[in-house]
C-alpha positions as CSV (number, residue, x, y, z in Angstrom):
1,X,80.3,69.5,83.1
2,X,78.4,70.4,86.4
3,X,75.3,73.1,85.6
4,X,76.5,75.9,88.2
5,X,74.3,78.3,90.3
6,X,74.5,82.1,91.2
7,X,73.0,84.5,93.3
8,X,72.4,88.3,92.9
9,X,72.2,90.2,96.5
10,X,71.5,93.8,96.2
11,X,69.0,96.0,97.8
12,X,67.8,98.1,94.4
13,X,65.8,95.8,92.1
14,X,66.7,97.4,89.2
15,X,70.3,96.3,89.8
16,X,69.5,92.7,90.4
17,X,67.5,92.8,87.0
18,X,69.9,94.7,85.2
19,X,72.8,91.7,86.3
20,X,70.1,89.1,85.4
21,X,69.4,90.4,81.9
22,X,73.4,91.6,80.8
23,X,74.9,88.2,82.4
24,X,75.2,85.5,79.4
25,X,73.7,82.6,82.0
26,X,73.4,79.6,79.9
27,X,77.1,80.7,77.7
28,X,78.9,79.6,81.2
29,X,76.5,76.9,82.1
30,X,74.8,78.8,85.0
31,X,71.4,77.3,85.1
32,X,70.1,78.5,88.0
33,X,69.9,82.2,89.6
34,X,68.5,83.4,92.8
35,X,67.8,87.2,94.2
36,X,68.3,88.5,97.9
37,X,67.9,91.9,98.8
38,X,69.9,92.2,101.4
39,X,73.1,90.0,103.5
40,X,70.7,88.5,105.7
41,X,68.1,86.9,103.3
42,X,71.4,86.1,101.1
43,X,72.7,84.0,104.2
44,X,70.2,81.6,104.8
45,X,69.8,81.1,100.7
46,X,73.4,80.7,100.4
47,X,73.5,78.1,102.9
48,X,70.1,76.2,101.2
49,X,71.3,76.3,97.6
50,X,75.2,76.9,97.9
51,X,75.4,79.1,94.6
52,X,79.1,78.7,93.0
53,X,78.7,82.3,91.9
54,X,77.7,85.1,94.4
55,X,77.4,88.8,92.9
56,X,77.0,91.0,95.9
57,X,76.4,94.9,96.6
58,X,78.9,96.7,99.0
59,X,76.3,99.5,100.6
60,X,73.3,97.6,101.8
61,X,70.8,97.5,105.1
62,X,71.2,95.2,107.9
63,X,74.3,92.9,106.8
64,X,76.0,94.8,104.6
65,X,78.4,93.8,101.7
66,X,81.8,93.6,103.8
67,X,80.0,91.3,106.9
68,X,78.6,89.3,103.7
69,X,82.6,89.1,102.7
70,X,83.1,88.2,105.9
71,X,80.8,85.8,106.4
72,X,81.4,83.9,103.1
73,X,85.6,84.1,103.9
74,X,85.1,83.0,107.6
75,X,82.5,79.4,106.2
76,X,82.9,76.5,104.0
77,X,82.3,77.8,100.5
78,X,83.9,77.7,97.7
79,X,82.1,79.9,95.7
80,X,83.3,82.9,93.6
81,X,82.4,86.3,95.0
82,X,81.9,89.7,92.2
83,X,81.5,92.3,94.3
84,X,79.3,94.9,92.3
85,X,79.3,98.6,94.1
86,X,78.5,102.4,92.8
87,X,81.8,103.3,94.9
88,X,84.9,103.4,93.9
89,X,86.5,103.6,97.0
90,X,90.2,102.1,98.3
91,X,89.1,100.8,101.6
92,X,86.0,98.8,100.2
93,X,88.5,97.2,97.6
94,X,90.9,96.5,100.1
95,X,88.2,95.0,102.4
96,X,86.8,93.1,99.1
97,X,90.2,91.6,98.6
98,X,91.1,91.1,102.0
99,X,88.0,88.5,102.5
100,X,88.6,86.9,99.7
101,X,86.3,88.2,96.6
102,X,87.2,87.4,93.1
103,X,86.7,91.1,91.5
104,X,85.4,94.7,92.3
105,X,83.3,95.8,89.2
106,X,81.5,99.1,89.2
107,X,77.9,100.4,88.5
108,X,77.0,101.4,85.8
109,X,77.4,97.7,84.9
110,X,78.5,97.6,82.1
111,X,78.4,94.5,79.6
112,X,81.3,93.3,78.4
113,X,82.9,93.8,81.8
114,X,80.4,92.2,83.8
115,X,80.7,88.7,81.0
116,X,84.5,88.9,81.2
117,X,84.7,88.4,84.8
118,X,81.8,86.4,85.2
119,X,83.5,84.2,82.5
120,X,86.9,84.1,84.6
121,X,85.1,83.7,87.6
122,X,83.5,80.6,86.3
123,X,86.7,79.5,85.2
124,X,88.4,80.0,87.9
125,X,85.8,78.1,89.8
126,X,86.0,75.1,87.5
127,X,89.6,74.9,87.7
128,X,89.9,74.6,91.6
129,X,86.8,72.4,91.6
130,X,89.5,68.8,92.4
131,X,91.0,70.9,94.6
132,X,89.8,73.5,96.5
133,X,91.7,76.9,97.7
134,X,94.0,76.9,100.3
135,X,95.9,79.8,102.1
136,X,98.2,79.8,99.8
137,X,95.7,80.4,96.9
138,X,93.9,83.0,98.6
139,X,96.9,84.8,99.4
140,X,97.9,84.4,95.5
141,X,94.4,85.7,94.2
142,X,94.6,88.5,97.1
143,X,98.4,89.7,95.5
144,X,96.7,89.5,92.1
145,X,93.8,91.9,92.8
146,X,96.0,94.1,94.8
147,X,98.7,93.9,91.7
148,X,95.9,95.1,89.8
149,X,94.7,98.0,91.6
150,X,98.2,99.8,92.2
151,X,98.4,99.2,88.4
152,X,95.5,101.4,87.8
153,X,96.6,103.6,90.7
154,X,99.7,104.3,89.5
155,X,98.9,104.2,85.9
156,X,96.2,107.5,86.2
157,X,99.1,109.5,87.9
158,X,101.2,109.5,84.7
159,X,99.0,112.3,83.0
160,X,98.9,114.5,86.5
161,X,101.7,117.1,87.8
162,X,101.6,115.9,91.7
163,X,100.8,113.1,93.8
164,X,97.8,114.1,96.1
165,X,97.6,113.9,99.7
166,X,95.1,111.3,99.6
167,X,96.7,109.0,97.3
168,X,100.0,109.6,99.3
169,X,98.5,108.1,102.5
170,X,97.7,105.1,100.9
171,X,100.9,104.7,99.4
172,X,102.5,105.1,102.7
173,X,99.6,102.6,103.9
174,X,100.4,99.7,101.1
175,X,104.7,100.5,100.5
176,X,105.4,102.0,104.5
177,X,107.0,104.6,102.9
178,X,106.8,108.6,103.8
179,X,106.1,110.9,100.5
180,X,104.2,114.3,102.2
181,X,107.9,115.6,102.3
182,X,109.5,114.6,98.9
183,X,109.6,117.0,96.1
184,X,111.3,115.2,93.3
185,X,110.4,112.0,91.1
186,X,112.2,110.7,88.2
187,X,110.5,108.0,86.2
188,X,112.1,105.2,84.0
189,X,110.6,103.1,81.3
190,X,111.0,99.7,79.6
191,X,109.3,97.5,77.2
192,X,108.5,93.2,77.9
193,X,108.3,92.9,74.3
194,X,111.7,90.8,73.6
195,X,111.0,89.2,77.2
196,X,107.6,88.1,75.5
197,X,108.9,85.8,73.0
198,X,111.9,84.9,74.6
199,X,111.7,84.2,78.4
200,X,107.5,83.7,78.5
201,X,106.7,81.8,74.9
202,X,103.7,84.7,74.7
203,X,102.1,84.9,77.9
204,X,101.8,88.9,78.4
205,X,100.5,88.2,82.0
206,X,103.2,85.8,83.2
207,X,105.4,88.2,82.0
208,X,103.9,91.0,83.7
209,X,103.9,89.4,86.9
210,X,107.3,87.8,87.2
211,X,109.2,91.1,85.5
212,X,107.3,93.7,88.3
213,X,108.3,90.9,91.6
214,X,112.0,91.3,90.2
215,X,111.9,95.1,89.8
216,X,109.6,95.5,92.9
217,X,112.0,93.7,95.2
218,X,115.0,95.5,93.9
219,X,113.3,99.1,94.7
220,X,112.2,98.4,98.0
221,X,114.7,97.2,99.7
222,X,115.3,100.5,100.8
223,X,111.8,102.1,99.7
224,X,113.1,104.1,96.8
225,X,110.2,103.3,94.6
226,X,108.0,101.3,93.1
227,X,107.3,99.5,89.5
228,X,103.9,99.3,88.2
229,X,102.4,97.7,84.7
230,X,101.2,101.1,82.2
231,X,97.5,99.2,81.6
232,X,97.6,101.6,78.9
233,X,100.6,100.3,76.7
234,X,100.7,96.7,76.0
235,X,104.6,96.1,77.0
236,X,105.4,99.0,79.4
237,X,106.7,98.8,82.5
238,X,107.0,102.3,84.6
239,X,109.7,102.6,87.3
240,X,108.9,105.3,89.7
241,X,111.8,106.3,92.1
242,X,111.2,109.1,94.9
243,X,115.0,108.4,96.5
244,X,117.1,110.7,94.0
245,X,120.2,109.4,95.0
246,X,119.4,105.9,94.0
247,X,118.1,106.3,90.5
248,X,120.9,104.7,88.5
249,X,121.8,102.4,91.2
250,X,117.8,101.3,91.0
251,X,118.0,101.2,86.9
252,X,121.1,99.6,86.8
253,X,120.2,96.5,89.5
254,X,117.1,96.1,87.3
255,X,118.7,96.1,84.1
256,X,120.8,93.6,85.4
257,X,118.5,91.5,86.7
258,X,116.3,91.4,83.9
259,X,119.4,90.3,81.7
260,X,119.9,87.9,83.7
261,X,116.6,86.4,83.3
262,X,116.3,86.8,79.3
263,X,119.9,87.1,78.1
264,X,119.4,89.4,76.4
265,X,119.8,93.4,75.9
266,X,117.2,95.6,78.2
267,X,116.8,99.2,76.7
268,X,115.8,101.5,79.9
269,X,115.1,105.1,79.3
270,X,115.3,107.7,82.1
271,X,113.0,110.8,82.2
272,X,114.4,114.2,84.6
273,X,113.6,114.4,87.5
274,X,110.8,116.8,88.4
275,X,108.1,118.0,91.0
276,X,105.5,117.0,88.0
277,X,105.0,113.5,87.5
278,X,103.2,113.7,84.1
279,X,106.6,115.7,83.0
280,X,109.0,113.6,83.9
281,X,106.8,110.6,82.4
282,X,106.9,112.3,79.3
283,X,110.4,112.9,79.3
284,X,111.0,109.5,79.9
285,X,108.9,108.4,77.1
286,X,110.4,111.0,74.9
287,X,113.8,109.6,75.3
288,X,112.4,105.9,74.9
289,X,111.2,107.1,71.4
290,X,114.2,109.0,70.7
291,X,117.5,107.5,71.1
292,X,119.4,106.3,68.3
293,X,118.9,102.7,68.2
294,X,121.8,102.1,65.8
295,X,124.9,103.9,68.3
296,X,123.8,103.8,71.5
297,X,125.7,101.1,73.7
298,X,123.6,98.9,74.5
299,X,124.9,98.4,78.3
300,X,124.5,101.8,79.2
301,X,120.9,103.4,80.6
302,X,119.7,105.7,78.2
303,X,119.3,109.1,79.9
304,X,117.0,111.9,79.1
305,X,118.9,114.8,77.7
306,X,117.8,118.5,77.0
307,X,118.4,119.0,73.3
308,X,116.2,119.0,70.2
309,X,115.1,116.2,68.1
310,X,116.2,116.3,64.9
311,X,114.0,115.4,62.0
312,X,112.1,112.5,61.1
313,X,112.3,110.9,57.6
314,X,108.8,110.9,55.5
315,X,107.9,107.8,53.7
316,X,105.1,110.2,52.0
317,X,107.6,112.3,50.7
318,X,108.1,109.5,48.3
319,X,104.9,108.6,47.2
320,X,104.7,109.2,43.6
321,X,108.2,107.9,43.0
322,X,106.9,104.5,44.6
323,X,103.7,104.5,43.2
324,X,105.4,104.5,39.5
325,X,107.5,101.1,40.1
326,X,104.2,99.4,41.5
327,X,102.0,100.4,38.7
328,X,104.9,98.8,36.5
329,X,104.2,95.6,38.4
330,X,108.4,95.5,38.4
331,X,109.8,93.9,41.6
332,X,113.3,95.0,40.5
333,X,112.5,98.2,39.9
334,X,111.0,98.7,43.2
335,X,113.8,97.2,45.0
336,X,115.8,99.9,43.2
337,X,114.0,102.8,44.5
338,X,113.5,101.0,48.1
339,X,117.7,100.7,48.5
340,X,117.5,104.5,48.1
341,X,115.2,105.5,50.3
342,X,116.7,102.9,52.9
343,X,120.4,104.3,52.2
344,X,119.2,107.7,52.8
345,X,117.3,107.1,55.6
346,X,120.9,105.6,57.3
347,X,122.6,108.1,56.0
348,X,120.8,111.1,57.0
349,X,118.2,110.2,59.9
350,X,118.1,108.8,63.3
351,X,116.7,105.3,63.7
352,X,114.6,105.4,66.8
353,X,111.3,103.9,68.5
354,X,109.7,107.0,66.6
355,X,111.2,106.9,63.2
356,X,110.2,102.9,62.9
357,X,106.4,103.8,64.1
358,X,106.5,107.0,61.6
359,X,107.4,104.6,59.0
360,X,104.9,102.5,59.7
361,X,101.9,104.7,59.7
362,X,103.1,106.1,56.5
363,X,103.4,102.6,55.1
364,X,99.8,101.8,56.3
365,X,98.6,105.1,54.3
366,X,99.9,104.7,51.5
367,X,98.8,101.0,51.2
368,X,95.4,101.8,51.8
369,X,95.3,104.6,49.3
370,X,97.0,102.0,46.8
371,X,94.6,99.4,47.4
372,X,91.7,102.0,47.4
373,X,92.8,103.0,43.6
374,X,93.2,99.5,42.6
375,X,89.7,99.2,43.8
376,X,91.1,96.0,46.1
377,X,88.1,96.2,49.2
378,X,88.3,92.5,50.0
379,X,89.7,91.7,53.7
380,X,93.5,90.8,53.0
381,X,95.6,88.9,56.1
382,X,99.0,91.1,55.1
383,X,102.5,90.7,56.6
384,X,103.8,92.6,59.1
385,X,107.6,92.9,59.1
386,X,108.2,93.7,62.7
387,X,111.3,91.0,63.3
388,X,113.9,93.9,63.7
389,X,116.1,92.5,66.9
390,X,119.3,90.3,67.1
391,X,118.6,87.5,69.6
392,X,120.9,89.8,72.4
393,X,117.8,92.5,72.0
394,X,119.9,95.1,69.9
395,X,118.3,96.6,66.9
396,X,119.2,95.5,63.4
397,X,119.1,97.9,60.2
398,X,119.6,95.0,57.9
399,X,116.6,92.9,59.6
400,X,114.4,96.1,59.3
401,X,115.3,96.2,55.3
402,X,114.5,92.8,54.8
403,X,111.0,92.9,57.0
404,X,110.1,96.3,55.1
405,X,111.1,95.6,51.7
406,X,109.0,92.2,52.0
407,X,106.2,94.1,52.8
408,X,106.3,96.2,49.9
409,X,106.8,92.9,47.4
410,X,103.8,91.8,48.9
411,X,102.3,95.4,48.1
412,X,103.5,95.2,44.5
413,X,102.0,91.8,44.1
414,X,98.1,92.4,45.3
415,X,98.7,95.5,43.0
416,X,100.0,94.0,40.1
417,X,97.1,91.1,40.7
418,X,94.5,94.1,40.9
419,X,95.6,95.0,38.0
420,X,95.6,92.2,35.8
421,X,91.9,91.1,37.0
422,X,91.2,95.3,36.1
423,X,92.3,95.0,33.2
424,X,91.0,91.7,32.2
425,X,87.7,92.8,32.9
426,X,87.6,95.9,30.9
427,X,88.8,94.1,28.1
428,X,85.8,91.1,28.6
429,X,83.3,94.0,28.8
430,X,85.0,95.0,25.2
431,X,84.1,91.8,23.9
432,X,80.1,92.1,25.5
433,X,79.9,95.1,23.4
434,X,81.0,93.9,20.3
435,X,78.5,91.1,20.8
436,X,75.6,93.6,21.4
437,X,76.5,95.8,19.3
438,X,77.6,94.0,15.8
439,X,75.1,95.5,13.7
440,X,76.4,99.1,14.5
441,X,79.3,100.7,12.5
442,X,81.9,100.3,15.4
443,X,85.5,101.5,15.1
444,X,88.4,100.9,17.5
445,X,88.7,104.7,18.1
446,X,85.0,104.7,19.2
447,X,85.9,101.6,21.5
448,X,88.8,103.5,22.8
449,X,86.4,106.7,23.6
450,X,83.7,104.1,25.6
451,X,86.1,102.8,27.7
452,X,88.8,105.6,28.0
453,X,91.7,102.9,26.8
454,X,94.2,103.9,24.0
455,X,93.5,102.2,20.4
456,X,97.3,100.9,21.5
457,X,95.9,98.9,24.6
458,X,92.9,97.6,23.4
459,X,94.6,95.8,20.4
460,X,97.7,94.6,22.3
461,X,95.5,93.0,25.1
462,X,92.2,92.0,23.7
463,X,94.8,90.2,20.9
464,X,96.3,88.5,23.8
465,X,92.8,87.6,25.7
466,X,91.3,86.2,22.2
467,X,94.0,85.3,20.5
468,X,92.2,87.8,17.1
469,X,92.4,91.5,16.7
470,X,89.3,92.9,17.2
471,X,88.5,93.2,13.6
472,X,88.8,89.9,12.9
473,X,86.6,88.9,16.1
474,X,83.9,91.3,15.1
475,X,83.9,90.0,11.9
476,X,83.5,86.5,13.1
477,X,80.1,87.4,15.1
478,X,78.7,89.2,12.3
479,X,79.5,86.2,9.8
480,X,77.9,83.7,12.5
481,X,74.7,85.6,13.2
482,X,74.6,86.3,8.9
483,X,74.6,82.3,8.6
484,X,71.6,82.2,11.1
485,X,69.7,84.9,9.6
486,X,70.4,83.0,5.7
487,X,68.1,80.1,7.5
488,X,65.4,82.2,6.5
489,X,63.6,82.2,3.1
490,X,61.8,85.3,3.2
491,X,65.2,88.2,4.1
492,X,67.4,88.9,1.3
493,X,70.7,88.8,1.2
494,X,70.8,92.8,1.0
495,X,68.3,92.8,4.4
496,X,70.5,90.1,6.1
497,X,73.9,92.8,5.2
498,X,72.6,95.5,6.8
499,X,71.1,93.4,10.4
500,X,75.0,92.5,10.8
501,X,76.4,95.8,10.4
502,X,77.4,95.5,7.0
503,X,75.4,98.6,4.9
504,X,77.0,97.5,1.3
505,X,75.8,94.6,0.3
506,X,78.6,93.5,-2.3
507,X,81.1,94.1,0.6
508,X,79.0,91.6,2.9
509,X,79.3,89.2,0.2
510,X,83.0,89.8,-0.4
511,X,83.5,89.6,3.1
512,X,81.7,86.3,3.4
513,X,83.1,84.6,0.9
514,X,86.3,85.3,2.3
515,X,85.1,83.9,5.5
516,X,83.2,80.7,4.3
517,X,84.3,80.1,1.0
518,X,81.2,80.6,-0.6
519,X,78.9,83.3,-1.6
520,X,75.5,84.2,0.7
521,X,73.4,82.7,-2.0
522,X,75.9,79.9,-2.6
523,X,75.5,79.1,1.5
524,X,71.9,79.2,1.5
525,X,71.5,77.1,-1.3
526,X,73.0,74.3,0.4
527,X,71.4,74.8,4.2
């Protein structure tokens, strides 16, 4: 792969240091890097070394950043160009885009921004090497970047009550369309997600980009609104109309449209119509996260309402009752208490956007409080049941069961596994202390004490670790260490009774014989 070059053109030092430090060089197989201070040393370096990579400064003396753009656009280069400015200002983006520069990132540099677009700058770079941009290309990456910026743009309005005067001139700049007179907005909302995995095998962007051209040509045909990406959601697309008259018309086309595309059903939610943007956002969201996913028809447009929300169901309400059939380790048992909960969940409670993410956080809570009592703290890869859609995009109560109650089996099986290693433990650290401690007068009730197990337990499952009670096993050690302790001459037999935890001497013997088949004496006569 060819080693690439870059160059770094601003007019503070500690900016071009700053880049030359954060920048990963040799990760993207730039090998070398030069520094200009200004646009007119940069020109005459860029035309000695022909850098592939060009990070340039907006605000500089003699040639500043945009105649640098300029310059670059207007020759035969093919490099990448980052601009890097302190400003964030629309009309040095929209020059920055407009002679062709890759990105616009902002000072304070920060790290992980600067490596991600150097990295698809690089990439980018690479992949056009065979064959270099054309008109069409630069118009492509020019759409891209602008895509981008009315994203953001559009996106930061959702949490504010008006449009500003500002921000409405360059609307009317980019979209030709008048807003200083319009009072009212209404603001609808969908979700890519079943577009995702049906229409785009995955890819989020290509999704993106082909679902906001279809909604973005329907709404301005007549300039009724526009339809921006929410770069705070990962799946939601915001349809802003400022036309009043046209909102269903607009929701219906797009509806339509998309169904086209991905056979299947598109759930669009409708917000009221107010002066306040952030309200009529919210209201939209609102009735995204409230309809009734179970009744409502699935070709209508799902329209904000004024009334309240009725309650949510509480998988925490139902805690202890769960936690009982896990500790028994009892799928059935489980499943039992699940069809309960599930019937009265149906039976009593809305199933919306809001009840399935309720469930969930309560699901995730109580599984970590689980795991945290069965002391499990390794890193576990668990399910998520999240296939809850028919392949038309309607919602399926019997899909949700099935996803749910599989994550609880898998719940109830790390438990009951937990458990059994718990458990297996306590009963090997049993058998340590018999070991250490065989001389001592040790009862089961005083085992029982140690180790806060019943007397019950501890028999039943140190039987079925060891196959002995723990009598017996206790008496085994005691009557192995007694037969290495008769190898020597010089302890008598009542000494050797009293080291292995046996203080009456003709009980030892008794005991021994039992064991051996021969007296202590008799043994040591023939060892």
């Amino acid at each position: 792969m060819k080693k690439l070059k870059a160059i770094i053109i601003d007019d503070e030092k500690h900016v071009r240091e700053g880049i030359m430090l954060l920048a990963n060089w040799d990760q993207f197989g730039i090998t070398d890097i030069y520094e200009a201070k200004d646009g007119e040393e940069a020109k005459s370096m860029i035309l000695k070394h022909h850098p592939e990579i060009i990070f340039t400064d907006m605000n500089m003396p003699k040639i500043d950043g945009i105649d640098l753009l300029k310059w670059i656009h207007t020759s035969d280069f093919t490099s990448k160009t980052i601009v890097v400015s302190g400003y964030d200002d629309f009309n040095y983006m929209r020059n920055a885009i407009a002679y062709g520069s890759f990105d616009y990132i902002l000072k304070p540099i920060e790290p992980e921004i600067l490596n991600e677009t150097l990295e698809r700058a690089v990439n980018e770079w690479h992949k056009q090497e065979t064959k270099r941009k054309s008109s069409v290309q630069n118009n492509k990456v020019m759409n891209e970047a602008r895509s981008v910026y009315w994203d953001h743009l559009f996106t930061g309005l959702l949490d504010k009550a008006f449009i500003s005067n500002d921000t409405k001139v360059k609307i009317h700049q980019e979209f030709k369309v008048d807003l200083t007179l319009t009072q009212q907005y209404t603001i609808s909302l969908f979700s890519v997600r079943c577009l995702l995995s049906s229409v785009f095998k995955g890819d989020r962007d290509l999704a993106f980009f082909t679902v906001l051209n279809i909604c973005n040509e329907i709404t301005q045909i007549n300039k009724s609104g526009v339809c921006f990406r929410n770069i705070n959601k990962d799946d939601e697309v915001v349809v802003l109309l400022w036309k009043q008259d046209e909102i269903e018309k607009m929701n219906k086309k797009i509806k339509s449209a998309l169904q086209q595309i991905s056979k299947s059903n598109i759930i669009i939610a409708i917000g009221k119509t107010s002066q306040q943007l952030d309200m009529t956002y919210h209201t939209a969201l609102q009735t995204m996260l409230t309809f009734d996913l179970l009744t409502t028809d699935k070709n209508e447009l799902i329209k904000y309402q004024e009334t309240s929300v009725g309650p949510l169901f509480h998988l925490l309400d139902y805690m202890e009752e769960i936690m009982w059939t896990l500790q028994s380790g009892r799928i059935e048992k489980l499943d039992k208490v699940l069809d309960g909960i599930f019937n009265k969940l149906k039976s009593d409670y809305c199933i919306s956007y809001e009840q399935i993410m309720l469930w969930e956080d309560h699901f995730k809570i109580l599984r970590k409080n689980w795991l945290k009592e069965y002391n499990v703290s390794k890193q576990i890869s668990f399910y998520k049941g999240s296939n809850y859609w028919e392949k038309d995009g309607s919602f399926s109560y019997t899909k949700f069961i099935s996803e749910k109650r599989k994550e609880f089996h898998e719940l109830i099986e790390i438990l009951d596994t937990a458990k059994y290693q718990k458990e297996k433990s306590s009963i090997q650290e049993i058998e340590s202390y018999l070991r250490k401690n065989y001389d001592k007068d040790i009862t089961l009730q005083e085992i029982a004490d140690r180790f806060y197990l019943s007397r019950e337990y501890i028999s039943r499952r140190f039987k079925q670790e060891y196959h002995e009670t723990v009598t017996n096993y206790l008496t085994a050690i005691r009557i192995e260490k007694a037969k290495e302790l008769l190898n020597n001459p010089h302890l008598k037999v009542y000494e050797i009774s009293f080291k292995v935890g046996y203080q009456n001497e003709k009980y030892f013997s008794k005991v021994f014989k039992k064991s051996v088949g021969l007296t202590p004496n008799e043994y040591r006569s023939q060892v």
